[in-house]
C-alpha positions in Angstrom: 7.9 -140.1 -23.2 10.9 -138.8 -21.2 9.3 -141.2 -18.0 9.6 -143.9 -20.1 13.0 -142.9 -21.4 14.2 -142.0 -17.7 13.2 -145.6 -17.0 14.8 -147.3 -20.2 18.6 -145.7 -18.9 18.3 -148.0 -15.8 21.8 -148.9 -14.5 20.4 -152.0 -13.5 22.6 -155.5 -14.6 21.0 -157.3 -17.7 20.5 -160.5 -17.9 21.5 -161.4 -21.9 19.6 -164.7 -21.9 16.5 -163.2 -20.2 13.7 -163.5 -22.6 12.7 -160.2 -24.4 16.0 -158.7 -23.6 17.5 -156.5 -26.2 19.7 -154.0 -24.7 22.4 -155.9 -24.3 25.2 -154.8 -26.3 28.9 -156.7 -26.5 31.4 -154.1 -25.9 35.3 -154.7 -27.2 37.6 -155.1 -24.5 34.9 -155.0 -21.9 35.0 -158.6 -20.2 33.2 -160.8 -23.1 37.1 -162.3 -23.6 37.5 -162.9 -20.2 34.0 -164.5 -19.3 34.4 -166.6 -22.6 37.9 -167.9 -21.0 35.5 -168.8 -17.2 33.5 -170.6 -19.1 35.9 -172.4 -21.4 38.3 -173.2 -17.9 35.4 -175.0 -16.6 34.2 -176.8 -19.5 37.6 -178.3 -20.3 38.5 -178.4 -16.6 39.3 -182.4 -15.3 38.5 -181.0 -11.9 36.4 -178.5 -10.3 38.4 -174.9 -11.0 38.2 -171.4 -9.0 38.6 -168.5 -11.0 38.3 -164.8 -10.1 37.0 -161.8 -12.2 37.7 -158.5 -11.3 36.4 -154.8 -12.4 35.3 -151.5 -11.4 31.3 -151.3 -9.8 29.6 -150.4 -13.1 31.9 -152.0 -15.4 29.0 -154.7 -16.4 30.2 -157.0 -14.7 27.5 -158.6 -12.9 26.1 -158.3 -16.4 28.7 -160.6 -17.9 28.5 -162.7 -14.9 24.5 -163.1 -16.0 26.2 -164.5 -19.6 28.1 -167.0 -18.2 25.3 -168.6 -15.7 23.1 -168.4 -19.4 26.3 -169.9 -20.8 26.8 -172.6 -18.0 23.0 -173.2 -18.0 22.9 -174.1 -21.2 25.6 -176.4 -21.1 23.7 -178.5 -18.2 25.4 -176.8 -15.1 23.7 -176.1 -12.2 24.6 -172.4 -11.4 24.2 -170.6 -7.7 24.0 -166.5 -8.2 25.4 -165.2 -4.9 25.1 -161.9 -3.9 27.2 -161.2 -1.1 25.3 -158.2 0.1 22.1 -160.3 0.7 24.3 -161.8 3.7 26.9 -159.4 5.1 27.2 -155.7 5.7 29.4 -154.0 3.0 30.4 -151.5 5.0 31.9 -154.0 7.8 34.9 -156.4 7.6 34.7 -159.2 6.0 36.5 -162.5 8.3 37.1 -166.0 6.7 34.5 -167.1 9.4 31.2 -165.2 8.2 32.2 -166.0 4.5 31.8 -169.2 5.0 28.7 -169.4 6.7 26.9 -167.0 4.6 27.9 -169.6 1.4 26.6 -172.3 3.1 23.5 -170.5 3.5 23.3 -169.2 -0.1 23.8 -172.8 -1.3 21.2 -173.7 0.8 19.1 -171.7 -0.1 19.1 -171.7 -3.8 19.9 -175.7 -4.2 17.7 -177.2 -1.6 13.6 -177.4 -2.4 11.3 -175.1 -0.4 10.1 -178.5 1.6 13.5 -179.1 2.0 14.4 -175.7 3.9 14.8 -177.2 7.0 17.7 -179.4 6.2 19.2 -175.8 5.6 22.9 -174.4 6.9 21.1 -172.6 9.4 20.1 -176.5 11.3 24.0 -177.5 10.2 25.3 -174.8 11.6 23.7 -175.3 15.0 24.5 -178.6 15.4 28.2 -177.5 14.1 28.2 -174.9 17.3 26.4 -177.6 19.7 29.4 -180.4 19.1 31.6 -177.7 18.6 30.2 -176.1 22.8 30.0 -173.2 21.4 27.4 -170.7 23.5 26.1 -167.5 21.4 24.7 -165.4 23.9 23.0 -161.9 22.1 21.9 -159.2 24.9 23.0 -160.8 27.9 21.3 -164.2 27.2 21.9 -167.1 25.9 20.0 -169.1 23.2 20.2 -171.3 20.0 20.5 -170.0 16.2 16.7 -170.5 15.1 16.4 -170.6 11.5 12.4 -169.9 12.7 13.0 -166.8 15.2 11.3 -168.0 17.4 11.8 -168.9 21.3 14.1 -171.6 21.8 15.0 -172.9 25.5 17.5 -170.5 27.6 20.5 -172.0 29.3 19.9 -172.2 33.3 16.1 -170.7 32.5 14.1 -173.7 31.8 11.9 -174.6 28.9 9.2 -172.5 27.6 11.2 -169.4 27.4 14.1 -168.3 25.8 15.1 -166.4 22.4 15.5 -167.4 18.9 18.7 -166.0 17.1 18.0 -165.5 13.2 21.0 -166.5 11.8 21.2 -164.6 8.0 19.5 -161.6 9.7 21.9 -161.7 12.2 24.9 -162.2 10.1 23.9 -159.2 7.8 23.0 -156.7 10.7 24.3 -157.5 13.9 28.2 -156.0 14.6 28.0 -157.6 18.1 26.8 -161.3 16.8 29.4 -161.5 13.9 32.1 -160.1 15.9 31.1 -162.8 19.0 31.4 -165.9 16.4 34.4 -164.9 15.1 35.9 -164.5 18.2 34.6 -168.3 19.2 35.4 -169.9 15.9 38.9 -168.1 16.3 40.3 -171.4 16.4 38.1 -174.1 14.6 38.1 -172.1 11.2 39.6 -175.4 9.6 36.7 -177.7 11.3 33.9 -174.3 10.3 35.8 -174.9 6.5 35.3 -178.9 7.0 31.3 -178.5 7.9 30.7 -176.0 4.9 32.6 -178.3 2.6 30.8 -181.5 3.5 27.0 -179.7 3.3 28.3 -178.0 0.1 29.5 -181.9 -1.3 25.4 -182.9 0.3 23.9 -180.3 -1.8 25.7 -181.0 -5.3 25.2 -184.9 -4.8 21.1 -184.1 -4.4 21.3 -181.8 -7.5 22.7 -184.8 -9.1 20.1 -187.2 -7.2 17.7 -184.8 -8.8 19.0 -183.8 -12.0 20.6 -187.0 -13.3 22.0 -185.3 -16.4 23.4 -182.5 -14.5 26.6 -181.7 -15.8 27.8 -180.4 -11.9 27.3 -177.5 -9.4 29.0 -173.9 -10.4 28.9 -171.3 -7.5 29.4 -167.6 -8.4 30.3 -165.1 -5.7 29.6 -161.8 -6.5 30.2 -158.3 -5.3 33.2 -159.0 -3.0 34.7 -156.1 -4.9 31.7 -153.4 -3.4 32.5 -154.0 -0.1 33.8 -150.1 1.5 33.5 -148.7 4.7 33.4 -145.3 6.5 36.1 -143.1 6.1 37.5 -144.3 9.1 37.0 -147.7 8.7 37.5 -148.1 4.9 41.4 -149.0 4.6 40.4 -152.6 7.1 37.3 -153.2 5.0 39.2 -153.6 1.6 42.5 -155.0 3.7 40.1 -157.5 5.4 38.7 -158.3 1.3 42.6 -158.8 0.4 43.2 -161.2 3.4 40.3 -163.4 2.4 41.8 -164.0 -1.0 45.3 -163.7 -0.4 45.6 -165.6 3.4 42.7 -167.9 3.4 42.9 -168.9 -0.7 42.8 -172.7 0.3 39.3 -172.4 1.9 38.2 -170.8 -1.1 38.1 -174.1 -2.8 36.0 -177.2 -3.1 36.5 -180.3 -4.8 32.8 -180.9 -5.3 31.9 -177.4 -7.4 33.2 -175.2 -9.4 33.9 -171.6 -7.9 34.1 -167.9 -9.7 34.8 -164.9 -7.7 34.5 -161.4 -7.9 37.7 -160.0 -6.6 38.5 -155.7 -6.6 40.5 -154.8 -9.1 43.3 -153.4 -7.3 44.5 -156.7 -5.8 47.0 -156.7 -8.5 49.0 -154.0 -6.7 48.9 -155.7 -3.1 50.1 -159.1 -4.6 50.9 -159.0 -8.0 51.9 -162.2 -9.7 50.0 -165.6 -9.6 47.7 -166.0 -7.2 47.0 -169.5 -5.9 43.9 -170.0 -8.0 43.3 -171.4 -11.5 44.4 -169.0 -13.5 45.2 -164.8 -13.3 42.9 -162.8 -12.3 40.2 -162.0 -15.0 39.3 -158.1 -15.7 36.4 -156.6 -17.0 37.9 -152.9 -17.7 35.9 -150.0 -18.8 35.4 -149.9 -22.5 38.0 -147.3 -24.0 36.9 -144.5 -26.0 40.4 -142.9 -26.5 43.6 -144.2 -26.0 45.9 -143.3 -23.2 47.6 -140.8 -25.3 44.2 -139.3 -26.0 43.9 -140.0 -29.9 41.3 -142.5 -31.7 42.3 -145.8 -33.2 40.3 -148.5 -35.0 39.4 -149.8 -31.5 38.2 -146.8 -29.5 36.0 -146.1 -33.0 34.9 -149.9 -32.5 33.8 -149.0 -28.9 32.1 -145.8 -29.3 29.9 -147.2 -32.1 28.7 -150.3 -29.9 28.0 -147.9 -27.2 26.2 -145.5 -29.4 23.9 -149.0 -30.6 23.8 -149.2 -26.6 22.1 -145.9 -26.4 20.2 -146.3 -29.6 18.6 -149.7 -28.0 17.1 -148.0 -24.9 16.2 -144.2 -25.8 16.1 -142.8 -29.5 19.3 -140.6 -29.3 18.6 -138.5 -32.2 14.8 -137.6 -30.8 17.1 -136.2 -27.4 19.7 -134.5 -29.2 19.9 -132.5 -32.1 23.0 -134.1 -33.3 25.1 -137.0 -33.4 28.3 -135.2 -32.5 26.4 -134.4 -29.4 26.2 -137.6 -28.6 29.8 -138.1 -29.2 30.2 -135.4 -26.3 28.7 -137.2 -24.1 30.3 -140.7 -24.5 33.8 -138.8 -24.7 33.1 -137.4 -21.1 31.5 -140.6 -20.0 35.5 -141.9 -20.6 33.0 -145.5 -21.5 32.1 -146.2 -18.7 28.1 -147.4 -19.1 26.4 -146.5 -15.7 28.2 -142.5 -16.2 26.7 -142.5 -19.7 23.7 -143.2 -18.6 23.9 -141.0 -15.6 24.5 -138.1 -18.0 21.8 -139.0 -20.4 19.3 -139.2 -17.7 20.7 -135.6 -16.8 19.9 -134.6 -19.6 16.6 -135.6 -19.8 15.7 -134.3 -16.4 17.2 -130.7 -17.5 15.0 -130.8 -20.7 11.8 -131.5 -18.5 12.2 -128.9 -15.9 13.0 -126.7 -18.3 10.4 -127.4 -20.9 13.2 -127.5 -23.6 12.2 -128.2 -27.3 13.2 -131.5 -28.3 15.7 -132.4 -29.6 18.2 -130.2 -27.1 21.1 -128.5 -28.6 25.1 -128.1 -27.7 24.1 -125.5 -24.4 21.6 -128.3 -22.6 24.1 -131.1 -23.4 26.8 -128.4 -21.3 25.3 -128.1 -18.7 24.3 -131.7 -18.4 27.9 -132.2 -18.6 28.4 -129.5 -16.0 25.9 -130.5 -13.6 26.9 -134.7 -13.7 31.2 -133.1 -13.1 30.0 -131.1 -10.3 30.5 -134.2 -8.5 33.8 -134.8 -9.3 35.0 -131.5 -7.8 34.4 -132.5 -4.6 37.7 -134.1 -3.4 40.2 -133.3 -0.8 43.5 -132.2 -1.3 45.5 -135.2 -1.1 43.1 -137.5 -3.6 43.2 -134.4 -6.0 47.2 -134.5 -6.0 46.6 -138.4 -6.5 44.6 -137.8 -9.4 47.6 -135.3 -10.7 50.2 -137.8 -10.8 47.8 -140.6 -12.6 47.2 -138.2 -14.9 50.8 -137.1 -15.5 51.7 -140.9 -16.1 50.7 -141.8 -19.3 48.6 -144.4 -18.6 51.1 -146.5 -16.7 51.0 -146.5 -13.2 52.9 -147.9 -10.1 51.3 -146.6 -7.1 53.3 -146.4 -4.0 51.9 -149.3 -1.4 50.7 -146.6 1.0 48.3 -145.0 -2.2 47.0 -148.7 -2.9 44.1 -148.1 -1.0 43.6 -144.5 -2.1 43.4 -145.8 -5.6 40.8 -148.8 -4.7 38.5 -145.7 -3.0 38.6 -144.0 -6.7 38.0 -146.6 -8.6 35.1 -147.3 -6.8 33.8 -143.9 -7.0 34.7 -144.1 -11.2 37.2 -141.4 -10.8 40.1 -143.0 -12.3 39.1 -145.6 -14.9 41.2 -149.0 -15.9 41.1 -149.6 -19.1 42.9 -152.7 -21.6 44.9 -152.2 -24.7 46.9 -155.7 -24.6 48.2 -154.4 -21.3 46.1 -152.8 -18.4 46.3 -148.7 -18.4 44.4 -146.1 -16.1 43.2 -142.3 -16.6 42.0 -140.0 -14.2 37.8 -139.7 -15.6 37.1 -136.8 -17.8 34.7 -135.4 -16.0 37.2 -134.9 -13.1 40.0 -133.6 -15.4 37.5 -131.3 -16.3 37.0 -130.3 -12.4 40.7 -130.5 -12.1 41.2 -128.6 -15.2 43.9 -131.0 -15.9 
């Protein structure tokens, strides 16, 4: 039974219009709004539209993002799923020149037939390189991208031998190969821009070849927002995220498709105002459970009930814990945020196993659940702890000094200071680290 529990707490997305699925639960002020307005943009849109969504990693966004292809789907649009991760490192730089190739390959991938694999980016993009006489040359030789990996002809060699360059694997994995076409497309970015838009344009007018009744192509980008590196490398990954958005905006668009993005939430801070895309920028914030002056309202009631239903849909709360105001606990020190609920819930069930507690656990287990989950958020240096300090002496409202920008996308990420919306966005330092920081 607690296996099976364990299991049900998965912080995996959901897909709402997956058949059988029944977990999903629409949380207020959680992104439901802002997906709804996506999808609305596009189906009243004249012209093909590129919107970006923003939010915390384990916000539900991907999640909501699932909605909207079920809601685009159902409307007759062909939808594309991208996950950036499949085709880039996270933890490396991201360039204008890499983005584009790994979107031509997702397209590619996902809109062209399995017999048709070979009319791929991967065969575009080395024909691109061969008019373009550009060499890729990977441990001291030179060969051809091979969408097969296998040997193609060296340079100055002869036939019959050379090396085959897998172009997705290489892309994802290899520092050296990404770093050498960058350096070769340095100046043909526009013409690398030109070739991805034309093969995109191929691919939606065989959709429509295909799909007669088709109502177009939407492409949705997501994870952008994940991308982190070391700590030494960290401030250029995110910085390299913002230039994509911020300096290369206009080869973020196509006139055949529409486009949605997932963008980090603290781009507001580098460049607030409009940026040059259809639209603000869209947030899914965590759900609140108190205000930012720490009371409950009609809305943070709202919230707690859906997320109690959201508990009550995967595990039986009340066979875990004795009672409901333990449950309460637990959402309160989540701050709403879904993936830490179920983090602490899963806790808790571990601690009632290897304990061999009687179920249902009382207020001590659900402590030191609590306890063992906030451990983690004592670990901090010095400098993110007085961070943390002064967003917690704030109020809610926050204006972070352009050299903390980057300090503040770094906890976000790691869900210790949560961004909530109340008509206007406001931020709080998680409870679970105000407990570590015994603010």
């Amino acid at each position: 039974m607690l296996r099976s529990w364990i299991k049900q707490l998965t912080t995996d997305p959901l897909d709402p219009y997956a058949e059988g699925e029944t977990r999903y639960v629409r949380l207020e002020h959680s992104g439901q709004d802002e997906v709804d307005t996506l999808h609305s943009t596009i189906s009243l849109a004249y012209r093909t539209t590129t919107q970006l969504l923003s939010g915390p990693a384990g916000s539900g966004k991907t999640t909501e993002l699932n909605r909207l292809r079920g809601l685009l789907t159902g409307d007759g649009y062909t939808v594309v799923m991208m996950e950036v991760s499949d085709y880039v490192s996270q933890s490396s730089e991201i360039d204008i020149t890499d983005f584009l190739i790994a979107l031509g390959l997702a397209c590619g991938e996902q809109l062209l037939p399995a017999q048709q694999q070979e009319r791929g980016f991967t065969a575009r993009f080395r024909d691109f390189l061969r008019r373009a006489r550009v060499v890729i040359d990977i441990a001291g030789v030179t060969g051809e991208i091979s969408a097969e990996g296998i040997g193609v002809e060296i340079y100055g060699v002869g036939p019959g031998v050379g090396v085959g360059i897998d172009l997705k694997k290489e892309l994802k994995s290899s520092e050296p190969f990404v770093a050498q076409l960058r350096r070769k497309l340095a100046f043909q970015v526009g013409e690398l821009y030109a070739e991805v838009a034309s093969f995109l344009q191929e691919l939606v007018r065989h959709n429509k070849e295909t799909r007669p009744d088709s109502a177009g192509v939407v492409v949705i980008v997501d994870s952008l927002e994940k991308m982190h590196g070391t700590v030494a490398n960290d401030d250029r990954v995110q910085a390299s995220v913002e230039s994509l958005f911020v300096h290369h905006s206009s080869k973020l668009r196509f006139s055949s498709h529409h486009m949605v993005y997932t963008v980090p939430a603290y781009l507001a801070f580098i460049d607030p105002g409009m940026l040059p895309f259809d639209g603000p920028v869209r947030s899914v914030p965590i759900p609140q459970v108190a205000t930012a002056a720490g009371t409950e309202d009609d809305k943070t009631q709202a919230t707690v009930a859906a997320l109690k239903e959201a508990v009550d849909r995967r595990i039986p709360a009340a066979g875990l814990m004795a009672e409901e105001a333990l449950l309460d606990r637990v959402i309160s020190a989540s701050g709403g945020h879904l993936r830490d609920l179920f983090q602490l819930l899963q806790e808790l069930i571990t601690l009632a196993y290897s304990r061999r507690l009687e179920l249902p656990v009382g207020p001590d287990a659900v402590d030191e659940a609590l306890a063992r989950v906030g451990h983690g958020f004592a670990s901090i240096t010095r400098e993110d702890a007085d961070f943390l300090r002064w967003i917690a002496g704030r109020g809610g409202a926050i204006e972070p000094p352009a050299a903390q920008v980057h300090r503040l996308a770094r906890l976000m990420n790691t869900h210790m200071v949560l961004g909530h919306l109340n008509n206007n966005s406001w931020y709080e330092v998680h409870p679970l680290a105000r407990r570590a920081l015994n603010l």
